[in-house]
N, C-alpha and C positions, 0 to 999 in steps of 0.2 A: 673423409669420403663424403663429397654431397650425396642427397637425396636421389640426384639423376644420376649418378654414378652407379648406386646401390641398384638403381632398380637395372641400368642395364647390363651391371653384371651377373641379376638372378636372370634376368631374360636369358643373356648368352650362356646359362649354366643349362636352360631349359631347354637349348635349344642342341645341345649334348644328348643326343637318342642314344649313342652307343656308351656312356657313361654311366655305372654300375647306379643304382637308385640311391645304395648308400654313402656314394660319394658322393653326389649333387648335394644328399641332405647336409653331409657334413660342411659344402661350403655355403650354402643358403646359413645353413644354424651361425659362419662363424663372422655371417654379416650381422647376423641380428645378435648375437655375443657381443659383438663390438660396439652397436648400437645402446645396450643395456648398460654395458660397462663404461661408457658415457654418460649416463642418466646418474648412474649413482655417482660416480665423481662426481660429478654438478651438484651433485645433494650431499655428499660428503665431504668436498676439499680433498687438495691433493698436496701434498708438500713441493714447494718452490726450491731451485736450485740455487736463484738466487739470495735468499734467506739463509742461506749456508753459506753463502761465499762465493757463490760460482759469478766470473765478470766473462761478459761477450770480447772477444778480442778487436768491438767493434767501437766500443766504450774508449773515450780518452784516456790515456794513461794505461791500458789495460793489453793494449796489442801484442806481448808476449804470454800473457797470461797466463799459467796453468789449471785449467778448473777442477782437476782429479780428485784433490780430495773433500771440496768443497760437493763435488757430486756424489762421491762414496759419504760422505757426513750425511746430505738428504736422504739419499737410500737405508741408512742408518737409523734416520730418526722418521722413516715409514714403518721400519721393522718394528722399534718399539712402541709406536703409535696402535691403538687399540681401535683405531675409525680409520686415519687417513691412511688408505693401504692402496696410495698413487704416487709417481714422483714428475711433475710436469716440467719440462724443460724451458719450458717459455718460449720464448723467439731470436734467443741471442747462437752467435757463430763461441764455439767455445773451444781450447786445446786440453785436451787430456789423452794418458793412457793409462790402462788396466782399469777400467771403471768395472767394478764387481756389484753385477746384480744378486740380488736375495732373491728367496721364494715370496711368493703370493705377494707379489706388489705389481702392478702396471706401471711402464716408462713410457709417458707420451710428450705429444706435444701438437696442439690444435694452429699453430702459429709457423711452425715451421723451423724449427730450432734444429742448429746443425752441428756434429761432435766432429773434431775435427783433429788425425792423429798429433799429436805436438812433434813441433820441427826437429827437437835434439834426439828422437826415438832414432835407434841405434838399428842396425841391421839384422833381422831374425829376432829379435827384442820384444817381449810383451803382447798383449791384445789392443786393440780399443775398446773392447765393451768384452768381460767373461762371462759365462754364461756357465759356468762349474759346478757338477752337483748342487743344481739346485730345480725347483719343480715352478708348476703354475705362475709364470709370470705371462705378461702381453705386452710388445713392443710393440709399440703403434705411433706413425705420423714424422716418424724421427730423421733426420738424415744423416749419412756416416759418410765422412769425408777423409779418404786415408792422403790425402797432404802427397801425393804422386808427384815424383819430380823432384821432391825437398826427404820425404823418410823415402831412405832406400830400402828396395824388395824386388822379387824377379818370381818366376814361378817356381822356382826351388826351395825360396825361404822369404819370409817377410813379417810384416804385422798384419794380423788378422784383422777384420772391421767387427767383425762378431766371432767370438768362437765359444759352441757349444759344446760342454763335454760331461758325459754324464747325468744330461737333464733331460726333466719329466714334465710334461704341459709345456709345451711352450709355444707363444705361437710370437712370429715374426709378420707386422702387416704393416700395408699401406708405408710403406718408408721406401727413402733412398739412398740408394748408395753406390761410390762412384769415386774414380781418381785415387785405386788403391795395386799397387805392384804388386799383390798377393793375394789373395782368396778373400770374399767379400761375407761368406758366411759360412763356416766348416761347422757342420756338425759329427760329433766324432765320439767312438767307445762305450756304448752302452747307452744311447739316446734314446726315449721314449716316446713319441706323439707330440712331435714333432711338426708347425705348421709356417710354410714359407709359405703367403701368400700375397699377391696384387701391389709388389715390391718393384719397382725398377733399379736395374743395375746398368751401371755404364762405367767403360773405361777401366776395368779391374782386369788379374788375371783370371782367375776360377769362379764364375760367378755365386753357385751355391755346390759345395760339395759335401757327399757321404764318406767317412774312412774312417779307419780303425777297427775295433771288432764291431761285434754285429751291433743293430738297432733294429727297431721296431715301431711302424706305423709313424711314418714319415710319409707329408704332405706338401708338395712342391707344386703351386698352384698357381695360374693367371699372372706369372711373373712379367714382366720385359728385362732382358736379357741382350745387352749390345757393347759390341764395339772390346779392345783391349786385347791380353792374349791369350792364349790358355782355351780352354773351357767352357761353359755355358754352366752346363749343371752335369755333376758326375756323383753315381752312384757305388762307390771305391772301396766297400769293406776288405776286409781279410778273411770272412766268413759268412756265409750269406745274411744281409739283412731282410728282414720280413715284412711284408705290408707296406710296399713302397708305391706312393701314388705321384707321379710326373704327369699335369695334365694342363694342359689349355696355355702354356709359357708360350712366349714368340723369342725366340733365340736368332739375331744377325749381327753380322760382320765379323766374325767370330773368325778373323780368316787364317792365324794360326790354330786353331784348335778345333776340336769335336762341337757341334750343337748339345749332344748328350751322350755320355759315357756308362754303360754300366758292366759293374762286375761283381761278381757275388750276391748277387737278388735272387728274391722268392719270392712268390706272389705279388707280385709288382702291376702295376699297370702304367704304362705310358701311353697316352691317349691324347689328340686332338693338339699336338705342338705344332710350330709353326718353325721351321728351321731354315733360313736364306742366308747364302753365302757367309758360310762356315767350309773349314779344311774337309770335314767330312761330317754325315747329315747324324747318323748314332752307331755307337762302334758298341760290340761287348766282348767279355773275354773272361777268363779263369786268372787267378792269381797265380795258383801252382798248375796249373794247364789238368784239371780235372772236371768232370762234367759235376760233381759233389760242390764245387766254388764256381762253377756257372754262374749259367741265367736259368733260370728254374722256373716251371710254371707261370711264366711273363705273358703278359697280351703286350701287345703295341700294334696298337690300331688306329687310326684316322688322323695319323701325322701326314704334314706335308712339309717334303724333303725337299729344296732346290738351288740349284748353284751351286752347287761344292765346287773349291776351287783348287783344291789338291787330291783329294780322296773321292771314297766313295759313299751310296745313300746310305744303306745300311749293310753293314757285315757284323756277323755274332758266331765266335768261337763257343764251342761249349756249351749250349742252350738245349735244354729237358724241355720234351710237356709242356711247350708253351706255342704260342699261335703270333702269327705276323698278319695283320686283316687292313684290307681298306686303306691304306697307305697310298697316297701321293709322291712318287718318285720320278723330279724331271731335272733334265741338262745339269747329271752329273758326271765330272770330270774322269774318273775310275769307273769301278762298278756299281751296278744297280742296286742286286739286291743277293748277298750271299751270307752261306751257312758253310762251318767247317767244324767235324767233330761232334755233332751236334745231334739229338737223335729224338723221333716221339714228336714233332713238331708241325702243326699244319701252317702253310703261307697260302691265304686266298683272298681274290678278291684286289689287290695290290694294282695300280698304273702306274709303270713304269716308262720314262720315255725320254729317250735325246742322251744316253748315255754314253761313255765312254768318248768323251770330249778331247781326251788326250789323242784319240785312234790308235791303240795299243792293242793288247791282246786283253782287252776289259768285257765280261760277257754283261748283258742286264740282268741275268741270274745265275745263280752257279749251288751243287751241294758238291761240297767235297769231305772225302771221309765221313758221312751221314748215313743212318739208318733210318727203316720207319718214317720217311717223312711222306707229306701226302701237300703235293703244289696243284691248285685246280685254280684255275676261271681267274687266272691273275696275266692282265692285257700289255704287251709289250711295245710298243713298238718303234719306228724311228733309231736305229741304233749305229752308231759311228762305228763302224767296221771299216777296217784295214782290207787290203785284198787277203783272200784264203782265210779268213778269219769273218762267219758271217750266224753263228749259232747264237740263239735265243737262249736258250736254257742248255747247263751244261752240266751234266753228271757224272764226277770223276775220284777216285779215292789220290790216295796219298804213298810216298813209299812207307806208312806207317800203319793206315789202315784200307779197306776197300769203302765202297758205298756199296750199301747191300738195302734190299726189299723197299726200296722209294716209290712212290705215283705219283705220275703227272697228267693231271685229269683236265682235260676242259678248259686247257691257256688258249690261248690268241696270241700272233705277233702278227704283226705285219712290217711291210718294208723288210723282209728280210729272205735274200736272194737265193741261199741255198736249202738250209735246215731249219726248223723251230729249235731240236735236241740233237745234241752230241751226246752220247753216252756210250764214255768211254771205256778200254779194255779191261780196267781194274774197279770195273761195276759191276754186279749181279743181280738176279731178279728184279730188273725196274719194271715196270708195268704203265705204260704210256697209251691212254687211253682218250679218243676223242679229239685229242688236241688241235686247229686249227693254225694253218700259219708255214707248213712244208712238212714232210716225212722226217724220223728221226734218221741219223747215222747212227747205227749199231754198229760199236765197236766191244760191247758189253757180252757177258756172259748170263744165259736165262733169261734175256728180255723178253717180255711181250708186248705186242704193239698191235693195236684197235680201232680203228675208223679215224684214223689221224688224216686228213687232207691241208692243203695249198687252201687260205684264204679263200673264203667265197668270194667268186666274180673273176677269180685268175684264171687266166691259162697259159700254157706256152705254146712254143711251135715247136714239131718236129719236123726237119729238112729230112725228106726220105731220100737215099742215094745209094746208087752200087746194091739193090735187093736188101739193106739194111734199116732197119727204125731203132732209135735208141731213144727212151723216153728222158725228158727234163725232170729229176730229182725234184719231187717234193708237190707234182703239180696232179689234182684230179682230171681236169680238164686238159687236153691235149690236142693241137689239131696238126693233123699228119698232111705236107706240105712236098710234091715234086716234081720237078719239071718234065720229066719223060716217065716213059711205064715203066713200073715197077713192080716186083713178084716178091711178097716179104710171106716166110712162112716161118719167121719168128721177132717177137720184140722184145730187145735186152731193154732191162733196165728195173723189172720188180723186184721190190724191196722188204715183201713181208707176206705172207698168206693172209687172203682179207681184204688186199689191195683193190680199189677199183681202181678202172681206167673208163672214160667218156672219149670217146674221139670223135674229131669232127673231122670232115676231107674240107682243104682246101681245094680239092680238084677231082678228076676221076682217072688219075694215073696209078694209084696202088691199088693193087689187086690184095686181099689178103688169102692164103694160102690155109685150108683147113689140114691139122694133122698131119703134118709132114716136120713141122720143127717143133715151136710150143703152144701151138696154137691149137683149140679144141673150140671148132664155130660150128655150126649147122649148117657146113656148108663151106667153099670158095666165098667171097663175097668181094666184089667191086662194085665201087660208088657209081650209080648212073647221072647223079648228079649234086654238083658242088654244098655243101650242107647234107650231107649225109652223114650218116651218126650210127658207130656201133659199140655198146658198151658190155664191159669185160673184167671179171675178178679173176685173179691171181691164186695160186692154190699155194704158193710156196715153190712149184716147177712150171705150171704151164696156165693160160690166158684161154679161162672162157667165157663161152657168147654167155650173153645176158638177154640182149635184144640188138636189134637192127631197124633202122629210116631210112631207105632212098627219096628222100626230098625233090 
């Protein structure tokens, strides 16, 4: 990493406001870790791959070559060395498989040396580089070449380019790796501190994945992440891992598989990724479908999700106690942004926009069988609706569970014709409060519902006819429109006690009728002229005056 690289990776690390203080320090420190650990190899020597045996398949005579044991000998004789505790790879293209690292030694390479699967490796066969109970190593500068096209792999089985299992320190930087049918770096079973960092990947299936039992304080950082099938980066235990940090990666073209996966996490953060055109933007879920193998206590905050070309931005099954913030979510293909099963969880603050691309029955939000959760001041809008199908946010259980005591505070939509909220019959106590964007549909049991209005600046029309006024669903503003005189001494159409109504006359043919239907005015009242205004709350049965304008 040049000097200009370093500094404007700590710039963009500073420039992370919503990123916890002790994760910037930790990637600030693991530049200047990297820098130190430099110094002293220049002052100490490193043991040469070459000096063992290792030939470039680049070298005459050498083009089949195998260098595996010639690179496990160097690593060999770092271990018994009492100084040189580095193994540099030089600059040569080399075939090897199962190269087994030790503890406390650094594998680099300042030149650009490339490990490259060897052709005869057999299907589901071996690693390229293991990484097996062992602690404190640093992989830096290296490239991993899994030989795609020539060693066969698919995303069910193959040869790994790195696999971690059972190890402590370790950090993976600045390398690449690329041209691999299988998983580029599995860390797996009891892994400890754990650092993927400023790595490009391309052309693999799974770019960096978590599996096995659980792990702990794992750091998936400033990756690039592209192209191939499968995956980006998935976080896949069998039991939840802990301290999982997903932050600042740019994940595309990912367009069979997820930008990021997680399942079984706890105290995670994912923060500030960049996810374009992938299957779908970050999916979570339970192993055994319990909220205990969730997602637990997660933030994922100031990602930006777009172009999904099969799926949706985010959906998370099973998610505790954790918060969805500040998200970026545009022109995706399914849905926006949904929770299922899932309970204890605040989403705010999120733009959502341009979704459901297929024009299906895709909402831009949805909780289904959720409790407790609390969705405020997160802005919708734009969304591909099918006819009869035009709801913003959608609240509805399961024949499994119901959605019970959720709030929906202080959203926005706009462009959307009918509803902001559908909340449906197998809900209870939702409390919809403020919302902007159209009135909810109550189809729910125990709701409450609170100063919710139509977008500022809309209105509709009401066509008054035959002594009748029916109000447009969703709108504060209203203006009351007829061509001969008319005697209305009630208007259908309120939706909740609390309701205002605003009307303007288009003209001075509707008379309103005080107390005779559900009207309670101070009075008859007819417009004397066009712009006239009387406004009216709703009690839950009957419409009354507030104030009156003859303009």
């Amino acid at each position: 990493m040049s000097c200009e690289d370093k500094e404007e990776l700590k710039n963009k690390i500073g420039d992370l406001s919503d990123l916890q203080t002790t994760e910037k320090s930790n990637l600030v420190g693991a530049i200047n870790e990297l820098d130190t650990e430099l110094a002293e190899i220049a002052t100490k020597g490193a043991i040469k791959i070459s000096d063992y045996g290792a030939h470039s398949i680049d070298e005459v005579g050498y083009s089949t070559f195998d260098s595996t044991a010639a690179i496990n000998a160097a690593i060999q004789a770092a271990v018994n060395s009492k100084t040189q505790k580095a193994v540099d790879f030089g600059n040569g293209r080399y075939y090897a498989l199962n190269i087994n690292l030790a503890s406390g030694i650094t594998y680099f390479s300042t030149s650009g040396a490339e490990i490259i699967t060897k052709p005869d490796t057999t299907y589901g066969v071996g690693t390229l580089v293991n990484v097996r109970s062992v602690s404190n190593i640093k992989i830096f500068g290296l490239t991993f070449n899994g030989n795609k096209g020539v060693v066969p792999g698919d995303p069910n089985d193959g040869t790994k380019l790195i696999g971690l299992d059972a190890a402590t320190n370790v950090y993976i930087q600045n390398c690449y790796l690329y041209n691999n049918g299988y998983n580029a770096i599995s860390i797996a079973n009891g892994c400890n501190n754990i650092h993927v960092l400023d790595n490009e990947i391309n052309n693999v299936d799974c770019g960096v994945i978590l599996q096995g039992t659980r792990s702990n304080h794992i750091e998936i950082a400033n990756n690039v992440i592209h192209d191939g099938t499968s995956d980006c980066i998935v976080a896949y235990s069998t039991n939840p891992s802990t301290n999982i940090v997903i932050d600042g990666n740019i994940c595309y073209n990912k367009t069979g598989g997820n930008g990021i996966i997680i399942r079984a996490i706890k105290q995670a953060t994912i923060t500030n990724n960049v996810i374009n055109n992938c299957s779908t933007g970050i999916s979570g879920r339970s192993p055994d479908s319990t909220q205990a193998n969730g997602v637990i206590a997660t933030i994922i905050a100031n990602n930006t999700i777009t172009n999904t070309n099969s799926g949706s931005g985010v959906t998370i099954n099973y998610m505790t106690n954790s918060m969805i913030e500040g998200n970026l979510i545009s022109d995706i293909y399914q849905y926006g942004m949904g929770l299922t099963f899932s309970d204890n969880n605040t989403i705010q603050n999120n733009t959502i926009v341009n979704c459901n691309l297929q024009k299906q029955t895709h909402y831009p939000m949805y909780l289904t069988s959720c409790n407790n959760n609390i969705v405020k001041q997160n802005v919708i809008r734009d969304n591909k609706n099918p006819i009869n199908h035009t709801q913003t946010i959608v609240i509805n259980g399961s024949s499994v569970a119901v959605s019970n005591n959720n709030f929906l505070i202080g959203n926005i939509g706009y462009n959307t014709s009918l509803s902001l909220f559908l909340i449906q019959a197998n809900s209870t106590n939702t409390i919809c409060v403020d919302n902007i964007g159209g009135y909810p549909i109550d189809q729910g049991t125990g709701t409450m519902i609170i100063s919710n209005r139509k977008t500022n600046g809309q209105m509709a029309t009401v066509t008054v006819s035959s002594n009748i006024a029916t109000l447009v669903n969703g709108f504060e503003h209203q203006k009351f429109a007829a061509s001969s005189a008319q005697t209305v001494d009630s208007i259908n159409g309120g939706t909740f006690a609390g309701q205002k109504l605003f009307i303007i006359f288009n003209d001075v043919n509707t008379t309103l009728v005080d107390n005779t239907g559900n009207l309670r005015l101070n009075g008859n009242f007819t417009p004397t002229a066009v712009n006239s205004t009387i406004s009216l709350v709703y009690d839950g049965a009957n419409w009354i005056e507030l104030c009156r304008s003859n303009n």
